[in-house]
N, C-alpha and C positions, 0 to 999 in steps of 0.2 A: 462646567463640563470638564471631566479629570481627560485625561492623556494616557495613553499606554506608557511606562516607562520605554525609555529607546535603549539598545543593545548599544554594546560597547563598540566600536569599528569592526574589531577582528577578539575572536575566542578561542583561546585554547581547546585542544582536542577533547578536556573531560569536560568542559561546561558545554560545547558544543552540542558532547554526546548529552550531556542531561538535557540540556534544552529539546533536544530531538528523539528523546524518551528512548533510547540505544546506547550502548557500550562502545568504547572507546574502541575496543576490540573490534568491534563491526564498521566503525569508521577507519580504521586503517585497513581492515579487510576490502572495504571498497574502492580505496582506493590504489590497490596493490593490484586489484581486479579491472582497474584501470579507467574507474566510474566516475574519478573526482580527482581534478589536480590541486592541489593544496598546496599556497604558499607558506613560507617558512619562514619561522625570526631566522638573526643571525646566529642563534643557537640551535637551531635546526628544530626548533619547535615548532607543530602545523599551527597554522592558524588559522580559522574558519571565517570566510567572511557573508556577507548577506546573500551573494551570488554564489556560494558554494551551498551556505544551509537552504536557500531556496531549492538548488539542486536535487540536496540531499531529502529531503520533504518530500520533493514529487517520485525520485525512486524510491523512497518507503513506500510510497502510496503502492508504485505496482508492483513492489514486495510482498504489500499486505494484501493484494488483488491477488496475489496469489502469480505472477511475474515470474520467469526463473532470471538465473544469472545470463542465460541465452541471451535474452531478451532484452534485457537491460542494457548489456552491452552493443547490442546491436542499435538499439534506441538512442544512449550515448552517443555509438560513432557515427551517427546521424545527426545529432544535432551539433557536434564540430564540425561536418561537413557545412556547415550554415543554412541558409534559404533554402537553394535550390532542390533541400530533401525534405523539403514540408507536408510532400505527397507521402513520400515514404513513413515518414515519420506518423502522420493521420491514417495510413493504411495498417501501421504496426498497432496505433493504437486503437483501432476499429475492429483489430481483431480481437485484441485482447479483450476488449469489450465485452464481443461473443460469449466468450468463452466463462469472463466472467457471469455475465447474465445464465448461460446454460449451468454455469454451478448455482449459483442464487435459486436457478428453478429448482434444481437437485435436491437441495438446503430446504425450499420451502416442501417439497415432498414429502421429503424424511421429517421436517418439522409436522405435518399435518399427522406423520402416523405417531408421534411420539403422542401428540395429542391425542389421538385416536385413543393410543392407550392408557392415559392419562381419566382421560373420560372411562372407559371401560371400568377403572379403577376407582373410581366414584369421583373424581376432580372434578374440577371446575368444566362449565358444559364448552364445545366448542366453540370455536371465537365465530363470530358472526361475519366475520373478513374473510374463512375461507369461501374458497366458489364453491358455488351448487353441484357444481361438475367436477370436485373430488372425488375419488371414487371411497366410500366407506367399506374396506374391506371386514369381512367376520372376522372377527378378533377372540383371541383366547386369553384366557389368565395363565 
């Protein structure tokens, strides 16, 4: 049974950003934005350690959820507050939840008509995943 290789203690800010598939430019953005505090050698170079790429992981996530900067920081200064905002913190992300599920529904709509048209256009037949209860609008070329 092989082993994941193990990360070094602490990464500089450009292997951090590759490891976390983003620009070094965007790691200093966030944290000027006040989303990550990052310790420093005695050169003043950031260093990233497990508890900050962790961090930074699960704010990509609701970046890429589609999250603003609002948000984030609000989530942040909730999770410095410690514990006692674990409500707040499950209601911030319960929303964003929503919101993302109402876009996915959105996504799967506009997905259905592309297909629509796709089919119209002699493609491949409709996937059999969609519901019965799409509505198949008349389509034009």
């Amino acid at each position: 049974m092989s082993t994941a290789p193990s990360l070094p203690a602490l990464l500089p800010i450009r292997e951090a950003a590759a490891l976390l598939g983003v620009s070094a430019h965007t790691l200093r953005y966030y944290e000027r934005e006040g989303l990550l505090g990052v310790p420093r050698a005695a050169g003043g170079e950031r260093l990233y350690g497990e508890a900050e790429l962790a961090r930074l992981r699960f704010l990509l996530h609701l970046r890429g959820t589609g999250m603003g900067m609002a948000g984030l920081r609000e989530y942040v200064a909730l999770t410095e507050q410690g514990e006692a905002t674990v409500d707040a913190r499950r209601g911030l992300l319960l929303r964003h939840e929503a919101a993302v599920l109402a876009r996915l529904d959105a996504l799967q709509a506009d997905l259905a008509a592309v297909r629509r048209k796709i089919a119209l256009y002699g493609g491949a037949p409709l996937p059999s995943t969609l519901s019965p209860a799409t509505p198949v609008l008349q389509e034009t070329r």
